[in-house]
Backbone as a printed PyTorch tensor [residue, N CA C, xyz], in Angstrom:
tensor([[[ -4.5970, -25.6370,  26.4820],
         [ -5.3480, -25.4090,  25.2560],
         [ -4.4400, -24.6830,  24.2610]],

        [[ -4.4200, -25.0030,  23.1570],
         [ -3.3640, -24.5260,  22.1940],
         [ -4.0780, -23.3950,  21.4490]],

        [[ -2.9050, -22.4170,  21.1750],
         [ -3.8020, -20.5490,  20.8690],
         [ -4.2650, -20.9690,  19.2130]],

        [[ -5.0080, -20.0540,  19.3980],
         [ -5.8790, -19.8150,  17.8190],
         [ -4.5740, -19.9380,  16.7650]],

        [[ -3.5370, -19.2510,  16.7780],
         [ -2.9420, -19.5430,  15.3000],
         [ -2.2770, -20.4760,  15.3510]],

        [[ -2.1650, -21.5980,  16.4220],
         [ -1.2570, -23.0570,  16.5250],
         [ -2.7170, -23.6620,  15.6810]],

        [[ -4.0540, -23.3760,  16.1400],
         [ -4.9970, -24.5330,  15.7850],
         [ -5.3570, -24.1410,  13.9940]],

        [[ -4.8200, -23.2110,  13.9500],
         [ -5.5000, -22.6490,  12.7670],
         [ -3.7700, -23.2150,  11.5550]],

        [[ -2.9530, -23.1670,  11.9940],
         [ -1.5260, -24.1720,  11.3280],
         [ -1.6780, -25.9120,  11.3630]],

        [[ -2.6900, -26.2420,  12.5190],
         [ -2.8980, -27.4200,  12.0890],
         [ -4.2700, -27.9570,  11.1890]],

        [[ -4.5670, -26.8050,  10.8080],
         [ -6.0520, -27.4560,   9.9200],
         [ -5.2740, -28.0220,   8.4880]],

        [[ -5.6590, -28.8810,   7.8640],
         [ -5.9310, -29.3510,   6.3730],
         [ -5.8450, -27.9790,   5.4730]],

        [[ -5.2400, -28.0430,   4.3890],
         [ -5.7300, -26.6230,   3.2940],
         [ -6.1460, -27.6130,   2.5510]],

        [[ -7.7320, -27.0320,   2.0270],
         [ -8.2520, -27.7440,   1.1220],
         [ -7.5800, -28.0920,  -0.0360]],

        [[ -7.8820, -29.4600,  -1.4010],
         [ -7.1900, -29.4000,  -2.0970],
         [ -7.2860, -28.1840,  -3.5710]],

        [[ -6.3840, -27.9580,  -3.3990],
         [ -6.0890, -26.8260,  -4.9300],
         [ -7.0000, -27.1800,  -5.9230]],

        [[ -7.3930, -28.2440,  -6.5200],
         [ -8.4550, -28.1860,  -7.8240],
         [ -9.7720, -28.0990,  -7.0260]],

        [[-10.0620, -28.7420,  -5.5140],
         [-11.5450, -27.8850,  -5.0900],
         [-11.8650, -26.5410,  -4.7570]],

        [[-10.1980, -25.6930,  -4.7550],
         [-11.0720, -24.0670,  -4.6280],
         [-11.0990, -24.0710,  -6.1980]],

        [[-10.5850, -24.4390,  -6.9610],
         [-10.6230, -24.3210,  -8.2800],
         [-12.0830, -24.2230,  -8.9340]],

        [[-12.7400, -25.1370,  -8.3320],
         [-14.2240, -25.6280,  -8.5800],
         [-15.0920, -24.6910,  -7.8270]],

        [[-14.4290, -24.0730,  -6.8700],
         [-15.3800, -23.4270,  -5.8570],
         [-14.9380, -22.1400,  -6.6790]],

        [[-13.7970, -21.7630,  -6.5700],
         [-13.9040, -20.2040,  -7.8290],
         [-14.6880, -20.0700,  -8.9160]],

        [[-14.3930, -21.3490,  -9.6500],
         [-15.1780, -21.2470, -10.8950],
         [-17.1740, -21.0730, -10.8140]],

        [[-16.9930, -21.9280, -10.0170],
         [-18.7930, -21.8750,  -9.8120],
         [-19.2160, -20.3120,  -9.2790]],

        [[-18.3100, -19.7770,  -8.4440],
         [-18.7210, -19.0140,  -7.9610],
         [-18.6330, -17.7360,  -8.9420]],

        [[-17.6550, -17.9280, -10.1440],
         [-17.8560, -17.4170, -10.9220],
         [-19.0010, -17.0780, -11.7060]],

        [[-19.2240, -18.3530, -12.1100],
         [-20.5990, -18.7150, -12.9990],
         [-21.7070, -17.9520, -12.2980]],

        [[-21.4950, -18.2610, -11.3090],
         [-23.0620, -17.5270, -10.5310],
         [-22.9840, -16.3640, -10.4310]],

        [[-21.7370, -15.4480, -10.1420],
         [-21.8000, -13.7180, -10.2500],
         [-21.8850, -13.3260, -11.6700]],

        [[-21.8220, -14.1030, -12.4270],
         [-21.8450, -14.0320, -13.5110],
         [-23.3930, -13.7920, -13.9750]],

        [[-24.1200, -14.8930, -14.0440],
         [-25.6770, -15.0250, -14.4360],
         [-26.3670, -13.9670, -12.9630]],

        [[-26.2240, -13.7240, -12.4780],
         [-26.5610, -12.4800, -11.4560],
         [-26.6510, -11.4080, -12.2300]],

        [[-25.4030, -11.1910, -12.5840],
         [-24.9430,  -9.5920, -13.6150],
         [-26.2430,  -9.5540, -14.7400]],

        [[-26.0850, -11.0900, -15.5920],
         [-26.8830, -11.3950, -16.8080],
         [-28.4510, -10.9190, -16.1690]],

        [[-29.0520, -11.9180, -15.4370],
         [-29.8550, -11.5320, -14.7180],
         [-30.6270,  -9.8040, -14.3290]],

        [[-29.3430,  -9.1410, -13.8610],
         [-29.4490,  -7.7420, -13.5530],
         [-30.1660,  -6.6310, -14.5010]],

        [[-29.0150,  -7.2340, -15.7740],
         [-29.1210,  -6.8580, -17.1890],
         [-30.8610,  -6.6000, -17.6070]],

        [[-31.3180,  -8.2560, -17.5470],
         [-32.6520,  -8.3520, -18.0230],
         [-33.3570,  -7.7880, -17.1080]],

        [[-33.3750,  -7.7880, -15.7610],
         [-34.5920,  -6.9550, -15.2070],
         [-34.4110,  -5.1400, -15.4310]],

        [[-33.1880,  -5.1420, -15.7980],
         [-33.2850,  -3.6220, -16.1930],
         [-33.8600,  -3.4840, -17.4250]],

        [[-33.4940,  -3.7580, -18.2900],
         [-34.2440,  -3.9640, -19.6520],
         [-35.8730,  -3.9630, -19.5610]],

        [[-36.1740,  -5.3650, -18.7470],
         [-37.5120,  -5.0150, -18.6510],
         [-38.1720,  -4.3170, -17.2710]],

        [[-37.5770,  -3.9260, -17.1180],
         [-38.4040,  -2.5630, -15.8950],
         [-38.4520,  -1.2550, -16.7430]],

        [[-37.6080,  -1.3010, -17.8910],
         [-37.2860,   0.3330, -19.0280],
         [-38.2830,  -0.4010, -20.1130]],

        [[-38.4470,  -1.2540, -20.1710],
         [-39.9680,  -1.6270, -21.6720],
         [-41.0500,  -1.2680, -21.0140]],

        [[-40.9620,  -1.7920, -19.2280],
         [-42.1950,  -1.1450, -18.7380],
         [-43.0590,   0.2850, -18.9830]],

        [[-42.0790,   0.9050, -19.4750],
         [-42.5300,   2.4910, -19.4430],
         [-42.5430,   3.2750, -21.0600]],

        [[-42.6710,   2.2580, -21.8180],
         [-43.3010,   1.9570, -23.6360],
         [-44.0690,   0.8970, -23.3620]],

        [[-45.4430,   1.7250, -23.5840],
         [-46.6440,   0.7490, -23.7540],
         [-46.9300,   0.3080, -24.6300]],

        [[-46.1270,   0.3480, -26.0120],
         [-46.2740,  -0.0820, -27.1010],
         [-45.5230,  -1.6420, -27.4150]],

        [[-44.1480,  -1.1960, -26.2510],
         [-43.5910,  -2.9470, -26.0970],
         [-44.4470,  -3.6900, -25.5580]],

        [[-45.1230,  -4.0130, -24.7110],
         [-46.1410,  -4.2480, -23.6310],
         [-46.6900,  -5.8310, -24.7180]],

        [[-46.5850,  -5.5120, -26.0020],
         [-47.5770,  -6.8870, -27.1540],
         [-46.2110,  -7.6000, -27.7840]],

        [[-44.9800,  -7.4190, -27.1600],
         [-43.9280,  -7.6030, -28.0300],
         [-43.3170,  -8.9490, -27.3080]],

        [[-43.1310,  -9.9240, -28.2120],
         [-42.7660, -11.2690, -27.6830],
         [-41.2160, -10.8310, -26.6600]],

        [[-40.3130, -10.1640, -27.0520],
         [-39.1650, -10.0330, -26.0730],
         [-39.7760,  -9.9150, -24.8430]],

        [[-40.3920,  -9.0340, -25.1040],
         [-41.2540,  -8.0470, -23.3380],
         [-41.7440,  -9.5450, -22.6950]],

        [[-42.7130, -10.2420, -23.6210],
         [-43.3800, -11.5720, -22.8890],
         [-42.2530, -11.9570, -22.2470]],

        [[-41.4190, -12.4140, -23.2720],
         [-39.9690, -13.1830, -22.5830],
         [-39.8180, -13.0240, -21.2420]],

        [[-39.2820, -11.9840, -21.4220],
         [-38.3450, -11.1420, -20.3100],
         [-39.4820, -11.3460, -18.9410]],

        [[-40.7350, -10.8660, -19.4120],
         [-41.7970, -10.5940, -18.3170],
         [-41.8180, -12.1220, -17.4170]],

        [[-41.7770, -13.1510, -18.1690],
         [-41.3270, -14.6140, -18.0170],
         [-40.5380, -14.8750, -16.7940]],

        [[-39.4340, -14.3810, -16.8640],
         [-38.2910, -14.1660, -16.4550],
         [-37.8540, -13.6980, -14.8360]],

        [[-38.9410, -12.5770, -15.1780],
         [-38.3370, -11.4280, -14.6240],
         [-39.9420, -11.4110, -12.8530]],

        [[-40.5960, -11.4240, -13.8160],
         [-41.8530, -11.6550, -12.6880],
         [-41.9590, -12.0010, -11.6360]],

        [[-41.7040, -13.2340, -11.6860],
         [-41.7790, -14.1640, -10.2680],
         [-40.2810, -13.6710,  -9.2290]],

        [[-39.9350, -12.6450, -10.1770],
         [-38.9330, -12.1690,  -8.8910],
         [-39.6030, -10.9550,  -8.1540]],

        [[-39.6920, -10.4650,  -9.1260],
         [-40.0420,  -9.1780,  -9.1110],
         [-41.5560,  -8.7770,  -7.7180]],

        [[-42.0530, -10.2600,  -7.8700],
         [-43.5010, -10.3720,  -7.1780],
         [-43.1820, -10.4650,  -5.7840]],

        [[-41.9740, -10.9190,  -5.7220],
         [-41.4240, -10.8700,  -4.4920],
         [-41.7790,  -9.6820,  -3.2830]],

        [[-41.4410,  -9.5350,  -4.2480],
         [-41.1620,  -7.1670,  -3.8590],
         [-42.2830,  -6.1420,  -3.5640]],

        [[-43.0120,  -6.7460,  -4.5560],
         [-44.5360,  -5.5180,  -4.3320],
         [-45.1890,  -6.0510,  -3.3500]],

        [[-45.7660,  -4.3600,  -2.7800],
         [-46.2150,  -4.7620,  -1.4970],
         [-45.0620,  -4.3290,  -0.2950]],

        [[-44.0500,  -3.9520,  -0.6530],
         [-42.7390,  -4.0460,   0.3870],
         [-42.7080,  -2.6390,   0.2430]],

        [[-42.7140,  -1.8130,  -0.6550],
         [-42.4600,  -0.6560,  -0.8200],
         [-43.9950,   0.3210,  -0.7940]],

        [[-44.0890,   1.5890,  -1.0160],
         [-45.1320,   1.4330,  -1.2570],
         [-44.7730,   2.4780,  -2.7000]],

        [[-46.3510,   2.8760,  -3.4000],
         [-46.0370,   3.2180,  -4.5970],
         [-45.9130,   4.7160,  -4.5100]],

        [[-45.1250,   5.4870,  -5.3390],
         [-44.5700,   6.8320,  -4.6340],
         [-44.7180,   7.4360,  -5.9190]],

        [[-46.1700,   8.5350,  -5.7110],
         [-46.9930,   8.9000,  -7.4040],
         [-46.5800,   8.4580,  -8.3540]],

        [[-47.1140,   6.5980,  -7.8470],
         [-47.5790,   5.8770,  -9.4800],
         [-46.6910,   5.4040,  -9.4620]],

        [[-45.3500,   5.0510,  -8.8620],
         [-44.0040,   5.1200,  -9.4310],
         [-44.4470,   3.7120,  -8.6000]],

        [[-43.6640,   2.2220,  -9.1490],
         [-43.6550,   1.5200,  -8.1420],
         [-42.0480,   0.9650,  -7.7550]],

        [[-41.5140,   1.0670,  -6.4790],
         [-40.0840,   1.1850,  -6.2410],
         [-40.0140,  -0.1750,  -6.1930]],

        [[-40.3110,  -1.4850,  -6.1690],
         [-39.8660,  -2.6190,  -5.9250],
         [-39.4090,  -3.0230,  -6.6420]],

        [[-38.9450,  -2.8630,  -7.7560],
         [-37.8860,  -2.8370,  -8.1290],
         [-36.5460,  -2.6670,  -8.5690]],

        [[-36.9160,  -1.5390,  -7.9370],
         [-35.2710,  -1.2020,  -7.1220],
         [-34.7210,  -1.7660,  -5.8960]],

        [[-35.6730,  -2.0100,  -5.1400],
         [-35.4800,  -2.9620,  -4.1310],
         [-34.9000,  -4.0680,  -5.0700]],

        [[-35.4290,  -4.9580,  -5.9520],
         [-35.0650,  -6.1170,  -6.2710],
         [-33.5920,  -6.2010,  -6.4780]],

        [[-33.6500,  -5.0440,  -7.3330],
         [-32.3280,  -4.8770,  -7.7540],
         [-30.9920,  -4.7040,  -6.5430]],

        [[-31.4590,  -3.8540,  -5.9380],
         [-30.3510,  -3.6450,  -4.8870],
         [-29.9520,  -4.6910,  -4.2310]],

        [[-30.6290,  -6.0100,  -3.8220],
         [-30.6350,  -7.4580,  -3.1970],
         [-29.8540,  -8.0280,  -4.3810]],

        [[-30.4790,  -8.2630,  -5.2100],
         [-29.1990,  -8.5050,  -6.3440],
         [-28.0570,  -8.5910,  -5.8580]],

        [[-27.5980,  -6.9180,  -6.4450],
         [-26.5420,  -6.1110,  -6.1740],
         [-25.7990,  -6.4820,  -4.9010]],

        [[-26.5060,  -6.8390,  -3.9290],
         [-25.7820,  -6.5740,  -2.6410],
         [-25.0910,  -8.6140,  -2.4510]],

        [[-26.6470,  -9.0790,  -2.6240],
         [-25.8100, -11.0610,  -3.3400],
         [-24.7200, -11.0020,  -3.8970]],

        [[-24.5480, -10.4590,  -5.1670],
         [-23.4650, -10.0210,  -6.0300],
         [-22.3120,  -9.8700,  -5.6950]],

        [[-22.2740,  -9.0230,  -4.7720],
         [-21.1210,  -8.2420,  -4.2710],
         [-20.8550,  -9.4080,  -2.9320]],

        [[-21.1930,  -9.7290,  -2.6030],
         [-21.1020, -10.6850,  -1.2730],
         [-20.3460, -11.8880,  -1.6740]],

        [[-20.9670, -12.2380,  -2.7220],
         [-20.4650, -13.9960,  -3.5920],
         [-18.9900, -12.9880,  -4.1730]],

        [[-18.8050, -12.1690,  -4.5710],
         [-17.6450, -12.0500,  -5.1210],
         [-16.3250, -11.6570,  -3.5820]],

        [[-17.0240, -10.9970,  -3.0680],
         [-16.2560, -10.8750,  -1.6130],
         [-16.0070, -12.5900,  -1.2780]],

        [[-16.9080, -13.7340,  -1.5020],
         [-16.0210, -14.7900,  -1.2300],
         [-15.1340, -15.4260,  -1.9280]],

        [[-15.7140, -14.7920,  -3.4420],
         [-14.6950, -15.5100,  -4.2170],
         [-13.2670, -14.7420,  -4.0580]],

        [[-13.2040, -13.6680,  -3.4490],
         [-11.7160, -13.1470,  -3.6370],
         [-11.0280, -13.9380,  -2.0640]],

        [[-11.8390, -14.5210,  -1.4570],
         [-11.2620, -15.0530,  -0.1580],
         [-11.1140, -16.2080,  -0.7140]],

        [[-11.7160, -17.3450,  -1.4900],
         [-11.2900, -18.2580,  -1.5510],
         [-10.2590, -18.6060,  -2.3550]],

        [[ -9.6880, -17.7130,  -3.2510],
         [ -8.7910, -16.9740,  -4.1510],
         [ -7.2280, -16.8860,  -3.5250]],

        [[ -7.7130, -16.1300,  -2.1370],
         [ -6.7470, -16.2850,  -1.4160],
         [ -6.1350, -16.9020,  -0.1830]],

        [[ -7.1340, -17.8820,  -0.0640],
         [ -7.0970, -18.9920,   0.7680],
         [ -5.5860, -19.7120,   0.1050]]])
């Protein structure tokens, strides 16, 4: 049986313009993550002006941002009034984020 770094000298290296494609995408996507991040912070901080609450951005965002967010409640519980799930959301984010970019620096250096 031939050792791990004989089998690992005979694999294929993928071709150069498909990590190209695989960096780039993977770009794009840590990218709109960040964007993403952005807006649920934004609107988790309008949450707490009740005066934004009638304001078409807030709708927007609330748009947006909701059906993630719905994910979450219920997971945490509410800690006087405060509701943490979305910090949870965020941190899953954060932690996707950081994971997709940990591959993009491997496929980088593939």
């Amino acid at each position: 049986m031939p050792s791990r770094s004989l089998w690992f000298a005979q694999q294929q290296r993928p071709h150069p313009a498909a990590m190209m494609i695989i960096e780039s995408l993977l770009g794009v996507v840590i990218q709109l993550i960040g964007l993403y991040q952005l807006v649920l912070v934004v609107y988790i901080l309008s949450s707490w002006f009740p005066q934004l609450r009638s304001s078409q951005l807030v709708g927007l965002l609330g748009q947006l941002c909701e059906p993630y967010l719905i994910l979450f409640r219920g997971l945490v519980p509410l800690l006087g009034g405060l509701d943490l799930s979305a910090l949870l959301a965020l941190m899953l984010l954060s932690l996707v984020r950081s994971l997709l970019v940990q591959i993009q620096v491997s496929v980088v250096a593939f």
